[in-house]
C-alpha angles and dihedrals in degrees: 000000000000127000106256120237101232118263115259125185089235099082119244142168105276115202110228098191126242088056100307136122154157123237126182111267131208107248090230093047096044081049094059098045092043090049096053098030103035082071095211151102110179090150083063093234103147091196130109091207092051099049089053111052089049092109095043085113096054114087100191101070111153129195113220106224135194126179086347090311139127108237099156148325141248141182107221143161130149110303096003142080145158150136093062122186143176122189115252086250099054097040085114087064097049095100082060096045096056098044093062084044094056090048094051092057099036074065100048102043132106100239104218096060125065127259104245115202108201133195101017121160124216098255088079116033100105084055091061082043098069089058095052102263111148122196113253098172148359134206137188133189115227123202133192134151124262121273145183115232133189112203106059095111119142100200131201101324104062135042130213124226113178091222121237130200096273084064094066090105099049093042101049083047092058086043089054098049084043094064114020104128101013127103091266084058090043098044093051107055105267093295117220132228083253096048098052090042086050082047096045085050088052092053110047083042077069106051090036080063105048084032084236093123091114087075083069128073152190123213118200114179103240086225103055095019078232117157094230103166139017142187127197113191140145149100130307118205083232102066124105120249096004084289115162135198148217102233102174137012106176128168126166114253104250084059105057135100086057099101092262103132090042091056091052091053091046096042090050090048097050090047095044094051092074079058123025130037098221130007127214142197142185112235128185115247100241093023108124106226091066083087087064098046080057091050085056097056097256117163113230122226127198129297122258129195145230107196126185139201118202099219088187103053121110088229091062100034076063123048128019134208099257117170092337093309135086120237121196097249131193088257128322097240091063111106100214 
């Protein structure tokens, strides 16, 4: 295949070699393109205009050209990529497609860290399979209307605190221990006590700002005066159709199997109904309480997928995807 122009932080047209290349694309005009063409809406936002605007916040979004014309998108840096897309037209192409893609980014990663595929449908997961590319995790978005319900009552032993911004840290410390170990620890790149208290900021500056923060809340056990459980839930101005959404539900492990978590998502829900037709949430495939999110009514929506590639293992320094096959190859990292 070609030789690969080094990747650069200043975006440029990159040749991809066989006719195809990728050219810089507008955010507004990729997310036009990705949202008719990507044919999905797994975030059940039943908007155009939602959909897209859903890569607005990724700077690398690259038109796929071929002949001067648009075929497809991607959003690509070294390492990364996701929101792929092929024009109805040029599907027959995509195996091709793909395959230039794969050997740009084998020679712009960084070679001790994994390649990480976001956002792949199911449709095509076995093609990602032929060029080496492993699940590593699976999401899905649930959905279901606003309710009022009756029997979300903590009792005497705990005690309920609506969290404000000065609560971030304790907060993003009760997210970490919560997780540490588990598949939302493991998906997201082993979070640390700073990232989940930056994300918890994130959050509660949302719902400051819709007044919607009373859907959150914060648990302390009246004995020990412990926060044990939180929820952080809300709207964001953002969101198509006033929906709102259930960001985090979080409880340390020697205080589950109470019916904590349940209360939290009944009581967000009851709060969020005087304000929000239908509430959402992201759940890990595999993760246990999304048996509790189908007890509660709520809808499921397809799954997406993160893949992963390992760059430093022997078995791909050894062997590449090539016409469906694999051929035993000089080194992977070698552009021919």
């Amino acid at each position: 295949m070609k030789e690969m122009k080094m990747w650069t932080d200043t975006k440029k047209v990159y040749d991809l070699g066989n006719g195809y290349q990728l050219k810089p694309a507008d955010f507004a005009d990729f997310g036009i393109h990705y949202a008719i063409y990507g044919n999905r809406d797994e975030e059940f936002q039943y908007s155009f205009t939602r959909r897209s605007q859903d890569t607005c916040y990724d700077e690398n979004c690259f038109f796929i050209t071929k002949e001067q014309q648009i075929i497809g998108g991607v959003v690509i840096e070294p390492n990364y990529s996701s929101h792929f897309f092929m024009e109805s037209l040029y599907e027959g192409e995509k195996f091709r497609v793909l395959e230039a893609l794969d050997h740009a980014l084998i020679a712009w990663s960084d070679k001790s860290k994994n390649i990480c595929i976001y956002t792949v449908l199911n449709r095509d997961l076995e093609l990602y399979s032929k060029f080496g590319y492993r699940k590593q995790f699976a999401r899905r978005a649930m959905i279901r209307p606003t309710a009022k319900f009756e029997d979300w009552d903590f009792g005497e032993e705990y005690e309920i605190k609506i969290p404000e911004l000065e609560d971030a840290s304790e907060i993003g410390k009760v997210l970490y221990q919560s997780y540490l170990g588990g598949i939302q620890y493991e998906e997201f790149c082993n979070n640390t006590v700073e990232d989940e208290i930056e994300n918890t900021t994130i959050f509660l500056e949302r719902y400051l700002n819709t007044k919607s923060q009373e859907a959150s809340a914060m648990v302390y056990h009246k004995m020990s005066k412990k926060l044990i459980a939180v929820c952080l839930a809300g709207k964001n101005k953002e969101d198509a159709y006033d929906f709102s959404k259930i960001n985090h539900v979080a409880v340390l492990p020697e205080y589950r199997g109470k019916g904590i978590a349940l209360r939290l998502v009944k009581r967000a829900l009851t709060i969020l109904s005087e304000m929000s037709p239908a509430t959402m949430l992201d759940v890990s495939v595999g993760n246990p309480a999304e048996a509790m999110y189908y007890k509660l009514g709520f809808f499921p929506g397809e799954q997406t997928y993160c893949l992963y590639k390992k760059l430093n293992s022997d078995w791909n320094k050894s062997i590449r995807a090539t016409g469906g096959g694999m051929r035993v190859e000089r080194s992977q990292y070698e552009i021919e």
